[in-house]
VMD Tcl script that draws the C-alpha trace (Angstrom):
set ca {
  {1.72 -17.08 -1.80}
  {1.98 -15.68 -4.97}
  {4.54 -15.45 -8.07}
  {6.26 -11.77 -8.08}
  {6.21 -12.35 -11.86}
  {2.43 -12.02 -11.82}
  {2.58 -8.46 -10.43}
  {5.41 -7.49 -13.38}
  {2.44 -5.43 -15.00}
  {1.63 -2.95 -11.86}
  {1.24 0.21 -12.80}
  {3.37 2.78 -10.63}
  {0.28 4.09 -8.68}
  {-2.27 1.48 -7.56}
  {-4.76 4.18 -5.98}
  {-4.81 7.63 -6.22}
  {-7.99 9.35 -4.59}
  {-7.35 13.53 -5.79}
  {-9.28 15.95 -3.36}
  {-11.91 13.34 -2.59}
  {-15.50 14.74 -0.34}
  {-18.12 12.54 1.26}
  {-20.93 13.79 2.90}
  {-23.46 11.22 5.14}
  {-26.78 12.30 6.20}
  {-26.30 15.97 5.54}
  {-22.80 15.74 6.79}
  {-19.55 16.37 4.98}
  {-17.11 14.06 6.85}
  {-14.08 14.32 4.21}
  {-13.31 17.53 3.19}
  {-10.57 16.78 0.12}
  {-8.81 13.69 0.96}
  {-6.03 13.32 -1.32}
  {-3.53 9.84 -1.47}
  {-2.03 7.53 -3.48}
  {-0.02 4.07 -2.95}
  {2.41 2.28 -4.99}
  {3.48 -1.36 -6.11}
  {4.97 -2.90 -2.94}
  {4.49 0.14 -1.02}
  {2.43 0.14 2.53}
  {0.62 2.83 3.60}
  {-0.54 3.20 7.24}
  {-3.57 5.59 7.42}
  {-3.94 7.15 10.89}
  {-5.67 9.55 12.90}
  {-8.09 9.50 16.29}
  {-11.90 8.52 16.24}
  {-13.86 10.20 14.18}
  {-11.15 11.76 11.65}
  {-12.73 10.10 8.50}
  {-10.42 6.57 8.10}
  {-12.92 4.05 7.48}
  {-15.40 6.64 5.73}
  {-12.11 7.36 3.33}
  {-11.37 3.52 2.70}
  {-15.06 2.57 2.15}
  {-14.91 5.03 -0.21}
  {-12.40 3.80 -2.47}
  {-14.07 0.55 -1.85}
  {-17.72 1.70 -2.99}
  {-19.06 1.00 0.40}
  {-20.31 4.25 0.33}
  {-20.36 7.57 -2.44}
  {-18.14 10.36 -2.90}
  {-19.86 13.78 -3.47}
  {-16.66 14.74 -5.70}
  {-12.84 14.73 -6.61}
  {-11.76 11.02 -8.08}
  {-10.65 7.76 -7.30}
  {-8.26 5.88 -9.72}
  {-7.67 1.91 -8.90}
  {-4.97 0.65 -10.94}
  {-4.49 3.56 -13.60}
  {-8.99 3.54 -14.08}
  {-11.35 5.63 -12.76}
  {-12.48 3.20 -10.11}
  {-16.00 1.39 -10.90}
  {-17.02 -2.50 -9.91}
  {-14.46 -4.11 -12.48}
  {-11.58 -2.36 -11.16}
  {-12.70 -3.03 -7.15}
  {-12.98 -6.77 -8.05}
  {-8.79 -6.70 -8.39}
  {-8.51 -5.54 -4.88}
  {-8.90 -7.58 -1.44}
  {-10.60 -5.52 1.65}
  {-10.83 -6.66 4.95}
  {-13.57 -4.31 7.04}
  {-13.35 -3.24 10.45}
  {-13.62 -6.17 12.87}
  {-16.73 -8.52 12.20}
  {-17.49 -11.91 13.19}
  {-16.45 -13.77 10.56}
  {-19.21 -16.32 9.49}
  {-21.72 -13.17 9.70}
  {-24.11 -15.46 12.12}
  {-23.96 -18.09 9.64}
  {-22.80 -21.08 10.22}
  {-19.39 -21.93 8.35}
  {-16.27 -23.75 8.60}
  {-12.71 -21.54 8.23}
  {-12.23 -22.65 4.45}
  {-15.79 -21.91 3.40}
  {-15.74 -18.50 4.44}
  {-11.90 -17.74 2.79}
  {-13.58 -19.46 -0.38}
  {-16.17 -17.67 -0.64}
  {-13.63 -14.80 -1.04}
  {-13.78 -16.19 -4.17}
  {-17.16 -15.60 -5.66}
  {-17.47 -13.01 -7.80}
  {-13.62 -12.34 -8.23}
  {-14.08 -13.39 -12.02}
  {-16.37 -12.54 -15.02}
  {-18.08 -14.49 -17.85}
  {-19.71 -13.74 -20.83}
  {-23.33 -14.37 -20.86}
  {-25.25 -15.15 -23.94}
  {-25.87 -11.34 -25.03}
  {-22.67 -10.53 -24.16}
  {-22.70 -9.16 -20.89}
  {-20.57 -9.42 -18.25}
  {-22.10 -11.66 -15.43}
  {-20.01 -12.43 -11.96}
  {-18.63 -15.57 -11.41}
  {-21.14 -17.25 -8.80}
  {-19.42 -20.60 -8.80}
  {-15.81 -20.71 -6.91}
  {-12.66 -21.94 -9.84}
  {-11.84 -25.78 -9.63}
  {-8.94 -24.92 -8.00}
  {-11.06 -23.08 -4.92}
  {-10.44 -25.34 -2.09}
  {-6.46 -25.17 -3.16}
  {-6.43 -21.80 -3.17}
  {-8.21 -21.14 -0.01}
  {-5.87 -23.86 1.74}
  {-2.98 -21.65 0.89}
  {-4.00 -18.93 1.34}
  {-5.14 -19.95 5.20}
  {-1.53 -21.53 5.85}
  {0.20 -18.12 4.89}
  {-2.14 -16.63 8.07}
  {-0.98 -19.81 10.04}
  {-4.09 -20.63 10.19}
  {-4.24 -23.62 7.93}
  {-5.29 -26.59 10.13}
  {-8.53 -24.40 11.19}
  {-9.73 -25.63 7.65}
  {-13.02 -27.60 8.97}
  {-13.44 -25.30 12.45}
  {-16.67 -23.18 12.76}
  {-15.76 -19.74 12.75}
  {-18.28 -19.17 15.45}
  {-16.11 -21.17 17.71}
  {-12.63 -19.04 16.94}
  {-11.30 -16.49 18.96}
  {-11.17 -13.46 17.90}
  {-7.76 -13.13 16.35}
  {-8.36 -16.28 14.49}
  {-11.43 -15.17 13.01}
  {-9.68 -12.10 11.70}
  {-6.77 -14.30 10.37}
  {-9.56 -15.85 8.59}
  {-10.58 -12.74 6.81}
  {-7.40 -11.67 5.89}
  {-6.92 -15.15 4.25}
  {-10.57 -14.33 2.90}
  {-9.04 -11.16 0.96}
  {-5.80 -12.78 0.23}
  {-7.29 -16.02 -1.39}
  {-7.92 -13.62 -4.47}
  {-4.28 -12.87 -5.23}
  {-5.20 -8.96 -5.45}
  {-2.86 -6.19 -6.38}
  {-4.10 -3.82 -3.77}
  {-5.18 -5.15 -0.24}
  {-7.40 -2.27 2.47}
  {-7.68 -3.60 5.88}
  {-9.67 -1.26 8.26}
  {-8.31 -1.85 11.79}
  {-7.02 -5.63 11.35}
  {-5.07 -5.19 14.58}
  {-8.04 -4.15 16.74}
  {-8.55 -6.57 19.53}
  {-6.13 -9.24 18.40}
  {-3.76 -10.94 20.08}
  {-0.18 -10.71 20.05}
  {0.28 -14.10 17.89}
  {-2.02 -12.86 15.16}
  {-0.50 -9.74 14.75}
  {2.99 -11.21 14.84}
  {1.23 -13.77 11.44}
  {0.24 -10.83 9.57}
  {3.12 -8.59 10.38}
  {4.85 -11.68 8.44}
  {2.36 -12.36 5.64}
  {2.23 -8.38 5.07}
  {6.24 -8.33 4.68}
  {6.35 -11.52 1.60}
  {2.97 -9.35 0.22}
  {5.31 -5.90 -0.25}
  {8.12 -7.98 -1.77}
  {5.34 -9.29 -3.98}
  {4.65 -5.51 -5.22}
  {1.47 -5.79 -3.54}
  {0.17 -2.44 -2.52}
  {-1.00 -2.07 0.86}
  {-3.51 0.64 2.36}
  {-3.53 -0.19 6.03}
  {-6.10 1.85 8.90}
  {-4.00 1.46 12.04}
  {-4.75 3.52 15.56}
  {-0.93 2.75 16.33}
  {1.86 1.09 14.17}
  {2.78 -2.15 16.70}
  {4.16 -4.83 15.14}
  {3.50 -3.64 11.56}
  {6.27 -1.10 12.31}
  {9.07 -2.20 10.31}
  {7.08 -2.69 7.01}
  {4.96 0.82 7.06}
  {6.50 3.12 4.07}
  {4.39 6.05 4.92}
  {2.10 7.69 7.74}
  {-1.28 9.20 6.48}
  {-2.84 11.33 9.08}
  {-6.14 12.39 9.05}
  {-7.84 14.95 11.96}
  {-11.26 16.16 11.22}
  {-11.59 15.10 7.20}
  {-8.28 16.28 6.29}
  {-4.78 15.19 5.69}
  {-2.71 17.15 8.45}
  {0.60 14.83 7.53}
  {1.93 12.51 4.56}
  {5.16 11.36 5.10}
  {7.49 8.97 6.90}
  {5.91 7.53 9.88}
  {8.11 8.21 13.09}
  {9.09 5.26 15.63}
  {6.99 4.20 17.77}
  {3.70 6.20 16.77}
  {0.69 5.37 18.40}
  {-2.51 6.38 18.76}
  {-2.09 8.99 21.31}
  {1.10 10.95 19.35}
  {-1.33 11.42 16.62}
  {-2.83 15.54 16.69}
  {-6.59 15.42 17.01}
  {-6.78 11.90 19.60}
  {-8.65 12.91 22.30}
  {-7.34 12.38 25.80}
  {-7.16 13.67 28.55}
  {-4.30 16.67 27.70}
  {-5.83 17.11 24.33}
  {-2.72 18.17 21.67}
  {-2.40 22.25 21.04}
  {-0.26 21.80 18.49}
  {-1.53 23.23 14.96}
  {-2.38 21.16 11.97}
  {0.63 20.17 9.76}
  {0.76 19.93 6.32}
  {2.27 17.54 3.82}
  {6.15 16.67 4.40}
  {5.52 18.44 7.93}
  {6.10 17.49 11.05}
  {3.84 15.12 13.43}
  {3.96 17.97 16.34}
  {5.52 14.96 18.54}
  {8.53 17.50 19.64}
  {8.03 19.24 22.77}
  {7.24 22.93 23.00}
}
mol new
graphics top color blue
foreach p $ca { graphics top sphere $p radius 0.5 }
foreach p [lrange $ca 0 end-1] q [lrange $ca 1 end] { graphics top cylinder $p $q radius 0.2 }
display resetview
C-alpha cells in the first residue's frame, strides 16, 4: 500500500522503551520493561493474563502514564507529535463504538488528526478535516485487508473479524512507520487472520515496524522476528520465538499444571524442554 521509498528515512530503532514502570491505582504493574523494534522488524509481545502486555503498549501509546524510565518513538522522546506517526489498533472493540457508521467512515476517520496546521499565532492545531484524497486513501487501505467492497456496510452489521479488518485498515489508512495491535487475532476467524498475516508480510518489506500482542503466534508465524515475554511486569525472554508457541508454552499462563520452570532472562531459553 505504500512506496518503500517513503520509509528510506527510518531511523534504525523505531521504539525503544529503557526500564519503563507503571503503576495503576496504587499498583505497580510493570516493573522495568525494557524493548525496542526496528525498520521492518516484527515483534510479537507475549505472556499469560495479567503479565502487563496491553498496560506496556498503552504505554508507549499514551493511553496511560509511566511512573519512570523512557520511551523513544522514532529517535524522540515520545510526546503527541511523535504518537501521531504511529497506527494502533486496541484490544478488540466494536468498531463503530455504538455509532452508527459505514466501513469507510470509520477507516477515514483514521485520518483526523494525523496532520498539523499552523494556526494564526503559530500554534500547532490538529487537522480536524480528513485530506482531499481521504476517501482514496481509506479505499486502499480497506482492499489491502480484503475488505474493500464493505465500503458502504454498517459496521454494526459485520462480524467480528470484519470489524477488526476494519480497524486495522483504520490504523493503516495513515501510512505509519510503526503499527501496535493489542490482540488483533482474538476471536477472529481463520480468513481474517490469513488477510492480515498477508498485509503484515508487504508492511515488513515496507520497513514498517511492527509491535504485535499475541497469546499464541498462529498464522503470523512465519513473519514474527522476535518473542517478547512478559510474566508478572517483567521481561523473562527476548529472543527468537520458537515454532509453534502458543499461549500455554509461555512460563507464567495459568493452567491447570501451572509451569515450575524459573524465570529466564534475555537470550535464554523459553523453559519449553522437558525436565
Amino acid at each position: 500500500m505504500s512506496d518503500p521509498s517513503l520509509h528510506a528515512d527510518v531511523p534504525p530503532s523505531l521504539v525503544e522503551a529503557r526500564d519503563v514502570r507503571v503503576s495503576l491505582q496504587g499498583t505497580e504493574i510493570l516493573h522495568g520493561v525494557s524493548l525496542r523494534a526496528s525498520a521492518g522488524e516484527v515483534v510479537a509481545l507475549m505472556g499469560g493474563n495479567g503479565s502487563g502486555k496491553s498496560t506496556f503498549v498503552r504505554g508507549i501509546v499514551g493511553a496511560v502514564p509511566i511512573a519512570s524510565g523512557a520511551i523513544d518513538l522514532f529517535g524522540s522522546p515520545a510526546a503527541p507529535l511523535t504518537r501521531a506517526r504511529l497506527g494502533y489498533v486496541p484490544q478488540r472493540i466494536t468498531a463503530a463504538g455504538g455509532v452508527s457508521a459505514t466501513a469507510i467512515e470509520v477507516v477515514t476517520s483514521g485520518l483526523l488528526g494525523a496532520r498539523e496546521t499552523a494556526g494564526r499565532t503559530g500554534s500547532r492545531l490538529r487537522g480536524l478535516v480528513p485530506p482531499h484524497d481521504a476517501r482514496a486513501r481509506a479505499r486502499a487501505a480497506l482492499a489491502s485487508m480484503g475488505v474493500e467492497d464493505l465500503a458502504k456496510r454498517d459496521v454494526s452489521r459485520l462480524s467480528g473479524g470484519q470489524q477488526q479488518r476494519v480497524l486495522i485498515a483504520r490504523a493503516l489508512v495513515r501510512e505509519p512507520r510503526l503499527l501496535i495491535l493489542d490482540e488483533p487475532m482474538a476471536g477472529v476467524d481463520l480468513q481474517s487472520q490469513v488477510a492480515f498475516a498477508h498485509t503484515l508480510g508487504h508492511l515488513k518489506e515496507d520497513g514498517v515496524g511492527i509491535l504485535v500482542v499475541l497469546h499464541e503466534l498462529g498464522a503470523l508465524a512465519r513473519h514474527i522476528d522476535r518473542a517478547v515475554v512478559l510474566e508478572q511486569g517483567c521481561v523473562t525472554y527476548d529472543g527468537v520465538p520458537p515454532k509453534d508457541l502458543g499461549v500455554h508454552a509461555l512460563p507464567g499462563h495459568d493452567h491447570e499444571h501451572p509451569h515450575t520452570d524459573p524465570p529466564v532472562r534475555e537470550g535464554g531459553s523459553l523453559g519449553l524442554e522437558g525436565p
